[in-house]
MARTOR-736451 format. One record per residue (C-alpha): x, y, z. Coordinates in steps of 0.5 Angstrom, whole numbers, padded with zeros to 4 digits, always signed. Each point is the difference from the previous one (the first is absolute). Last residue first. Layout:
XYZ ...
//
This chain:
-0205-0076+0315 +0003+0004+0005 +0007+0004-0001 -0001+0004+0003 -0005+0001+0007 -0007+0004-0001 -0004-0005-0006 -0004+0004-0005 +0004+0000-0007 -0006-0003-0004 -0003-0005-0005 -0007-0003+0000 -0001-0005-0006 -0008-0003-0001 +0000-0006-0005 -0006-0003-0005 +0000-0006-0004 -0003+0000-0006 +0005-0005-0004 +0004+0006-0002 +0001+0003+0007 -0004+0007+0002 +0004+0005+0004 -0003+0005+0005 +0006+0004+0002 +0001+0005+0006 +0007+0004+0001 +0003+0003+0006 +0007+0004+0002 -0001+0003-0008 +0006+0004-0002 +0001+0007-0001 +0004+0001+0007 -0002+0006+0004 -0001-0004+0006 -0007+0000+0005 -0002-0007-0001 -0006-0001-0005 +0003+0000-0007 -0005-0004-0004 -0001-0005-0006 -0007-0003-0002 -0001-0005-0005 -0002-0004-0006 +0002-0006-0003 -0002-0006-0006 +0003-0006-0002 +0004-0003+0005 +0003-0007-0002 -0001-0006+0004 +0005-0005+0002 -0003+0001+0007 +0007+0001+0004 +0004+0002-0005 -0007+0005-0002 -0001+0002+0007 +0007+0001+0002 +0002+0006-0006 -0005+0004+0003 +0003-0002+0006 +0006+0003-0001 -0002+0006-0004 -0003+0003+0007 +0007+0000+0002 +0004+0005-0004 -0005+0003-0006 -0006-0001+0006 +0004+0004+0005 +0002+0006-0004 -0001+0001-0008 +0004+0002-0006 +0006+0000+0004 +0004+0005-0004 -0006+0005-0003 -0004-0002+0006 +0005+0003+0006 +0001-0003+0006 +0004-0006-0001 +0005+0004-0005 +0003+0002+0007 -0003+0008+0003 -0005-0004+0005 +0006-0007+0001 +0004+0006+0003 -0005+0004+0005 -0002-0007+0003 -0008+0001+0001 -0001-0005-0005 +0005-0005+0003 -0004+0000+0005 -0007-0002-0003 +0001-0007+0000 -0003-0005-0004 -0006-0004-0001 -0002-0005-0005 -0007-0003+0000 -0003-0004-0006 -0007-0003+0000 -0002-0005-0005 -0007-0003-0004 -0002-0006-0004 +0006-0004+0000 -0003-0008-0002 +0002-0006+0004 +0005+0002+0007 +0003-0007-0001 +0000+0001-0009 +0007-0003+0000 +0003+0007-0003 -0004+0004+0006 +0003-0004+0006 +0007+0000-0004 +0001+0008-0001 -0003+0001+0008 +0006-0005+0002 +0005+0003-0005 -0003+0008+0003 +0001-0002+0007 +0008-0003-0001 +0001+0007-0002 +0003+0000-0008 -0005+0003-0004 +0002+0006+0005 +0005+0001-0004 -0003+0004-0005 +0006+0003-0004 -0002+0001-0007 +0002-0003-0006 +0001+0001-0008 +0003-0005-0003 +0001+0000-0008 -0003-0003-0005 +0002+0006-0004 -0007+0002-0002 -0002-0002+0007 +0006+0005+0003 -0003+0006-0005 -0007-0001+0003 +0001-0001+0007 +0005+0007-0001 -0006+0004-0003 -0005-0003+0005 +0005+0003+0006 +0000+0007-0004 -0008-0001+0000 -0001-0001+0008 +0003+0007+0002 +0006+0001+0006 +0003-0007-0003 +0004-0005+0003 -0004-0001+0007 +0003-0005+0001 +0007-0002+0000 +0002-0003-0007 +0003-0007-0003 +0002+0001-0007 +0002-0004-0005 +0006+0002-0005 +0000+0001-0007 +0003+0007-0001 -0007+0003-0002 -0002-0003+0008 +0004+0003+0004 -0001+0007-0004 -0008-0001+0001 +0002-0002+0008 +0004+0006+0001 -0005+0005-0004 -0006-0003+0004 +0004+0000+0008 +0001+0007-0001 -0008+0003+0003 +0001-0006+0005 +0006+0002+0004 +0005-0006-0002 +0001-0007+0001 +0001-0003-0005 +0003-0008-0001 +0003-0001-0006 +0001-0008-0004 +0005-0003-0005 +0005+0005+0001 +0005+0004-0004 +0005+0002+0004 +0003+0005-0005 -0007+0003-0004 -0006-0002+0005 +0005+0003+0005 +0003+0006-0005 -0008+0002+0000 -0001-0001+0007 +0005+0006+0002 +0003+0002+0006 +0002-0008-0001 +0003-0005+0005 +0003-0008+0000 +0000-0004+0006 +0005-0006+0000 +0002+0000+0007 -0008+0001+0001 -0003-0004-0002 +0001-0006+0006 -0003+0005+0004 -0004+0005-0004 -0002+0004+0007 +0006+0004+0002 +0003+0001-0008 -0007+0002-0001 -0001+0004+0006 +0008+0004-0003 -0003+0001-0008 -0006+0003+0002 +0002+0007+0001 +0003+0000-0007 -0005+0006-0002 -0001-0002-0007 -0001-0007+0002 +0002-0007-0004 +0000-0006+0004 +0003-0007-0002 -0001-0007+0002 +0004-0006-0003 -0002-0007-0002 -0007-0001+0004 -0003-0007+0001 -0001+0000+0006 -0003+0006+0005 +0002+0001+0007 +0004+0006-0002 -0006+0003-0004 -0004+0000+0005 +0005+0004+0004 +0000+0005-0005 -0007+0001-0002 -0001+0001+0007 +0004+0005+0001 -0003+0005-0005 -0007-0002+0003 -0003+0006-0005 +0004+0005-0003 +0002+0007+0003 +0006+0000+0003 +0005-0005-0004 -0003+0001-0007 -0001-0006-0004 +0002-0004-0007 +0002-0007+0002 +0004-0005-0005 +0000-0008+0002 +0004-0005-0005 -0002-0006-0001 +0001-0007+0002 -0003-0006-0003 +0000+0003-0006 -0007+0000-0005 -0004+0005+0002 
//
């Protein structure tokens, strides 16, 4: 981006999307933002983002329709935030009207409707990226610089472990909520938090995945499709070899 200031346009759905609040409270402590403007077909979000976005929010300018944002307001960079089976056709009208996108993960109930969408922003020499702020915890920076200086030597093997609560999978709401249904979420746990690590190891390490295999299960008492337990065997391009546990197991929300 040549500016030094651009303009910010957010793409959501106010009940449903994931870390809604969050997205606009960091966007209120950013610098090097213009102006910030929200399209939602419902409305509902425009009244938290006018609480949230602090010094933005005089100048908030809202949309039912992303098209006429991309078209009217015009900005340089998008933040969608939508359920994952209608995140992909925001993100490619986003990016065929020229704009960078930033996306709340998952961003897509089928792996291949995402390549599609890494493919047309490559050809644009756009950027296309996914939330993973985890990269930011002071833990992971440390981690990151003890294996970049070759302190720790050579990874030959890991382990990885994520826990969640399984309260939130007994709520009746969040079980009849896209979450809980394969064809809207594409999957439980491991999409939502696992994805998380897998996306750590190689931050951490600097090596890419280079083959997977694994077991997804349901094993709480829940008509929810989605998995609340997965297990991955990974093998790294150097050799390395990696484990991934991931599950909804803890009894108290919200737990992590």
């Amino acid at each position: 981006m040549s500016k030094d200031h651009v303009r910010v346009g957010i793409i959501t759905e106010p009940i449903t999307s994931g870390h809604l609040g969050y997205w606009f409270n960091s966007l209120a402590g950013c610098q090097g933002i213009e102006q910030v403007a929200v399209a939602d077909q419902s409305g509902q979000a425009f009244g938290e983002a006018r609480t949230s976005l602090g010094r933005f929010a005089a100048d908030l300018v809202t949309f039912q329709d992303y098209r006429e944002m991309l078209k009217d307001f015009r900005p340089e960079l998008v933040l969608v935030s939508l359920e994952a089976h209608h995140a992909p056709e925001a993100i490619r009208a986003v990016l065929e009207s020229g704009v960078h996108v930033l996306s709340e993960k998952p961003a897509c109930v089928r792996a291949e409707d995402f390549e599609k969408l890494v493919h047309l922003a490559e050809s644009r020499e756009q950027y296309l990226m996914l939330a993973f702020a985890c990269r930011l915890l002071p833990t992971v920076t440390k981690a990151r610089e003890l294996m970049g200086s070759g302190f720790l030597g050579k990874c030959y093997g890991a382990d990885l472990f994520t826990m969640g609560d399984q309260t939130r999978r007994q709520d009746p709401e969040y079980q009849q909520s896209w979450y809980g249904f394969r064809d809207q979420a594409g999957g439980g746990h491991l999409i939502w938090l696992g994805i998380h690590l897998l996306d750590l190891i190689q931050f951490i390490t600097g090596i890419r995945l280079e083959q997977v295999c694994g077991f997804t299960h349901r094993l709480a008492d829940s008509p929810m499709e989605t998995e609340d337990a997965a297990a991955v065997a990974m093998r790294f391009e150097n050799g390395c070899m990696a484990t991934l546990h991931s599950g909804y197991y803890l009894q108290h929300y919200y737990q992590s």
